[in-house]
C-alpha positions as CSV (number, residue, x, y, z in Angstrom):
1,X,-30.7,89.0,16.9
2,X,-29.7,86.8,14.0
3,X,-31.6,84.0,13.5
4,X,-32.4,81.0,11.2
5,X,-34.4,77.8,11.1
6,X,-32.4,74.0,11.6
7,X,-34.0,71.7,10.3
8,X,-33.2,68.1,11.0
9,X,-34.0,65.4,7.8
10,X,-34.7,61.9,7.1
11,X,-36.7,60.1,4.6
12,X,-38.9,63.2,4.9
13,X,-38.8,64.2,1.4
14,X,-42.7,64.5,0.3
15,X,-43.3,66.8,3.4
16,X,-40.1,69.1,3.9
17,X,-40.6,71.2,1.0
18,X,-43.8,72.6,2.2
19,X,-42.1,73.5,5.5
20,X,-39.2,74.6,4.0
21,X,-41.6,77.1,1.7
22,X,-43.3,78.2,4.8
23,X,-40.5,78.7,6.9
24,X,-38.8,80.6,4.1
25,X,-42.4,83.0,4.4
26,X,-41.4,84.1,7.1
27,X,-38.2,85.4,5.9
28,X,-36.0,83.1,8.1
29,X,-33.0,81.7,6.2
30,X,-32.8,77.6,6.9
31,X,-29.8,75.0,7.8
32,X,-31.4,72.0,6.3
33,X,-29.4,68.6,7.8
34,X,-29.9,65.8,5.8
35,X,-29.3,62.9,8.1
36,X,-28.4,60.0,6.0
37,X,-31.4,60.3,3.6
38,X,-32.3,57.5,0.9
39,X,-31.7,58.9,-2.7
40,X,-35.0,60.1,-3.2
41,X,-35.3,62.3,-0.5
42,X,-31.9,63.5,-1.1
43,X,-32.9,64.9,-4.1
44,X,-35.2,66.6,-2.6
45,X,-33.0,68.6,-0.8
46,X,-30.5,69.0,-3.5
47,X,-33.2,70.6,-5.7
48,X,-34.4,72.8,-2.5
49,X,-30.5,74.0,-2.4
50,X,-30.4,75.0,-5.3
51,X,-33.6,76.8,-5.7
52,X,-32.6,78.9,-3.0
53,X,-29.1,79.6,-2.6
54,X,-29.2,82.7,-0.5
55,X,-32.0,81.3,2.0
56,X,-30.8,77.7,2.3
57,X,-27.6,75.6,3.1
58,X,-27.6,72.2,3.0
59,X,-25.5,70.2,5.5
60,X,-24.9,66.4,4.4
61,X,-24.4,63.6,6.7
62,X,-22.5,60.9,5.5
63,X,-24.9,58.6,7.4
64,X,-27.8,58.2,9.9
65,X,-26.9,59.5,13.3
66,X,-30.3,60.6,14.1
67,X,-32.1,63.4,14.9
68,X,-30.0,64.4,18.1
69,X,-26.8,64.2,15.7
70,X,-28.5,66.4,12.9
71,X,-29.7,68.9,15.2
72,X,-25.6,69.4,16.7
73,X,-24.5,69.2,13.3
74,X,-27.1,71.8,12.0
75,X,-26.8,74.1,15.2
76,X,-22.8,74.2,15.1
77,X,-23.4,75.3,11.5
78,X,-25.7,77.8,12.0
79,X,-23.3,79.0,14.6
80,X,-20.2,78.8,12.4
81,X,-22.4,81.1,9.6
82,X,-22.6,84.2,12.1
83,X,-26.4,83.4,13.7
84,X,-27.0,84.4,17.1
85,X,-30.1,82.1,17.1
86,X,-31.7,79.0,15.4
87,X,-35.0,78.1,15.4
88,X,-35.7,74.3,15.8
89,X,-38.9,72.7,13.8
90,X,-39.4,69.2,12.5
91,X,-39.7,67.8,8.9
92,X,-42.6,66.1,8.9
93,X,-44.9,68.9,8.8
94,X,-45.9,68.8,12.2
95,X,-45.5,72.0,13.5
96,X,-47.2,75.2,13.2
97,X,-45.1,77.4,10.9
98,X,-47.5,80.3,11.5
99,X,-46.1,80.5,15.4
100,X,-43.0,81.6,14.1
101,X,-42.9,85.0,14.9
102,X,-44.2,84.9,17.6
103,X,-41.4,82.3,18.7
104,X,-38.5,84.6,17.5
105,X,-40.4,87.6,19.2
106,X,-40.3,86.2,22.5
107,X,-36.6,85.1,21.4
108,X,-35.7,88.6,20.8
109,X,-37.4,90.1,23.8
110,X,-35.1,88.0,25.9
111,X,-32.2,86.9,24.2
112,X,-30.7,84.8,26.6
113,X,-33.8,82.7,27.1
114,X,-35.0,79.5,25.2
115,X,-38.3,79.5,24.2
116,X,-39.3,75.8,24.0
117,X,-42.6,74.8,22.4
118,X,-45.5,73.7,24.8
119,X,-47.7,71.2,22.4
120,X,-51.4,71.9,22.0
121,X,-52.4,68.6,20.3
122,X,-55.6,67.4,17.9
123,X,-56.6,64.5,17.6
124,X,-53.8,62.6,15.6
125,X,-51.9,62.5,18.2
126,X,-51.4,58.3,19.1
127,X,-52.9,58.0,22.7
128,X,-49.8,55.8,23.6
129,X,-47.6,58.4,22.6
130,X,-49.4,60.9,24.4
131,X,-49.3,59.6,27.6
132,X,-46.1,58.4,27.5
133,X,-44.9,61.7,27.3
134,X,-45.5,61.7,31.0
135,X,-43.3,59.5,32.2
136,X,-40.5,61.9,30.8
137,X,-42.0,65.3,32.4
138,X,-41.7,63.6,36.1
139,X,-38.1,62.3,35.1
140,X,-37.3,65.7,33.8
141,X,-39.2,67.5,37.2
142,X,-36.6,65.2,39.2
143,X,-33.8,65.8,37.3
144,X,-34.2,69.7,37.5
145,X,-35.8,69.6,40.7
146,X,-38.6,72.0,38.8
147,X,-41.5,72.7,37.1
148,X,-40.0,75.1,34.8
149,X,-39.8,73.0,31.7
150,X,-43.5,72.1,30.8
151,X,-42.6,69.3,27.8
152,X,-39.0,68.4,27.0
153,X,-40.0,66.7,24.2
154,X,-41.0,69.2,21.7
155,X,-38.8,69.8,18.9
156,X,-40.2,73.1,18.3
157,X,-37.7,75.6,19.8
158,X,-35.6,78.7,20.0
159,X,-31.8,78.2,21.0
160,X,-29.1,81.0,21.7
161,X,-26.6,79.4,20.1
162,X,-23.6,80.8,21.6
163,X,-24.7,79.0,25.3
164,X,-26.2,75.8,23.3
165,X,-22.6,75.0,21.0
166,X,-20.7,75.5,24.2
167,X,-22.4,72.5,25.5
168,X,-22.7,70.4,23.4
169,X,-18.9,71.1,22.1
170,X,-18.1,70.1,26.5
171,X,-21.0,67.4,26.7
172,X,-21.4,64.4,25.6
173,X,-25.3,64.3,24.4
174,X,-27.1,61.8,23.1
175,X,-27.3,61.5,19.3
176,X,-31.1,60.2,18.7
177,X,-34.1,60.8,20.5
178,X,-33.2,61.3,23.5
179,X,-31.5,65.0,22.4
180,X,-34.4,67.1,22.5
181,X,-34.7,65.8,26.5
182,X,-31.3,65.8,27.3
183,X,-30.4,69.1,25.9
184,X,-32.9,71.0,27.8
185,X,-31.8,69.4,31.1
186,X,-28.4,70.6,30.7
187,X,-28.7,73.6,29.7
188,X,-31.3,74.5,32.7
189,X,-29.0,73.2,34.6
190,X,-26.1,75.6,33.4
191,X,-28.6,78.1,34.3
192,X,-30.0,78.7,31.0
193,X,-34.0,79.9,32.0
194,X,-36.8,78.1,29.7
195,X,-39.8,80.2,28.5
196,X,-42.8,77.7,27.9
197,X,-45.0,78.7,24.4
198,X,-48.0,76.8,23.9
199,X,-48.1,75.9,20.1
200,X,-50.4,73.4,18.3
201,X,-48.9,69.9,16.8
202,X,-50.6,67.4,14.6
203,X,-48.7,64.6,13.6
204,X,-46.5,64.0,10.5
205,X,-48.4,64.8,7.7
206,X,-46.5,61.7,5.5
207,X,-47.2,59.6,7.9
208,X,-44.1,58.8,8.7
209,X,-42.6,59.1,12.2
210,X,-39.0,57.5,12.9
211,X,-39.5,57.3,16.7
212,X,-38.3,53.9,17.7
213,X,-40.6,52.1,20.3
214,X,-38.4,49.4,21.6
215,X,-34.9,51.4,21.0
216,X,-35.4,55.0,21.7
217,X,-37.4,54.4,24.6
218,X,-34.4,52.5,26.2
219,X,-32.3,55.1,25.1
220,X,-34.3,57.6,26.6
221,X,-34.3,55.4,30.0
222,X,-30.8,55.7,29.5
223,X,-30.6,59.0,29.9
224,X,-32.9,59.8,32.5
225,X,-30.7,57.3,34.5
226,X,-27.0,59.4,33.7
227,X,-29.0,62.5,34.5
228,X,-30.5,61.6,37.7
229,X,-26.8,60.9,38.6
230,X,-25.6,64.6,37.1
231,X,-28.8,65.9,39.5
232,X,-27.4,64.3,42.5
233,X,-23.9,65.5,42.0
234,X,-25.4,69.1,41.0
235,X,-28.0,68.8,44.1
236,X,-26.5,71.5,46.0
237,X,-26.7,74.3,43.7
238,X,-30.0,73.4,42.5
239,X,-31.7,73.3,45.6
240,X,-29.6,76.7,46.5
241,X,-30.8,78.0,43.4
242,X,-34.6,77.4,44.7
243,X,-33.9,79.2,47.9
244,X,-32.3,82.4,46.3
245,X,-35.6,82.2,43.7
């Protein structure tokens, strides 16, 4: 296994570098995708770059496309460098560096599997957000007609790339929010299996979170919708699949 770290970023740029330095800790090379930054954060990243030259690459986006868009720019780059895998983790600072190994352990010990991130929250978590989060598990239970992906909305994750490119290269996914949730869907559904990690998340430690109330949330209702369509088309093999499980 060859892996690295993407790393998707906007307007991040007091709180990348210290994930970027721990990330790097742990020996794991890192795509950083800057996703339409303003100049200051940009560079940010420019100065990372070129502190590190045989650790980072920096992948530029001409403008926003949001964090879906970074994270298929980022993974098709990673791909495109000779990884096997690439180890998803947020900007802001919000996830727990120190699971890391174990992450790329359980990647190793089952190659073909994506370990997705099961959050263990504190208490900065915003209650709305929190229990909002709900709403998506049942959609995503529906839509895979299983329990087998505990939160589809972590952005803490393991991919094989090889499976991952492939679909989004044939799929059209959705470029913001609604990636993270869209991705796993489809890939389960291609058969892919999911290995749930419980891992601890605080959140951002700037402050700063671009989640969209009004707009993502429609875009993630969106996208339940299209795939609750895709499940209906795909109902036979998934409920074939339970039987032969």
């Amino acid at each position: 296994m060859k892996a690295c770290a993407v790393i998707p970023v906007y307007n991040h740029g007091e709180a990348v570098g210290a994930v970027v330095q721990a990330v790097r800790a742990h020996g794991l090379p890192c795509v950083l995708v800057d996703d339409g930054s303003e100049p200051g954060c940009a560079r940010v990243l420019d100065a990372l770059a070129a502190a590190d030259t045989d650790g980072l690459t920096l992948v530029r986006l001409p403008r926003n496309e949001g964090k879906g868009g970074a994270m298929m720019a980022g993974l098709r780059a990673a791909k495109a460098a000779g990884f096997s895998h690439a180890l998803q983790i947020d900007a802001d600072g919000q996830h727990d560096t120190s699971d890391i190994p174990r992450f790329l352990a359980l990647a190793a010990g089952a190659p073909d599997t994506l370990i997705c991130g099961t959050p263990v929250y504190d208490a900065s978590v915003p209650k709305g957000r929190l229990y909002g989060r709900y709403a998506t598990h049942v959609w995503v239970w529906i839509n895979t007609l299983s329990f087998a992906i505990r939160d589809s909305m972590c952005g803490f994750r393991v991919y094989p790339l090889t499976p991952t490119v492939a679909l989004i290269d044939a799929v059209r996914i959705g470029k913001r929010m609604d990636f993270d949730v869209e991705v796993l869907v489809r890939l389960f559904w291609r058969g892919m299996v999911i290995h749930n990690q419980p891992t601890r998340v605080r959140y951002p430690t700037d402050g700063i979170s671009h989640f969209d109330v009004l707009w993502d949330n429609v875009r993630i209702s969106g996208m339940h919708a299209r795939l609750f369509f895709g499940m209906l088309a795909r109902l036979p093999l998934l409920l074939w699949n339970k039987v032969k499980a």
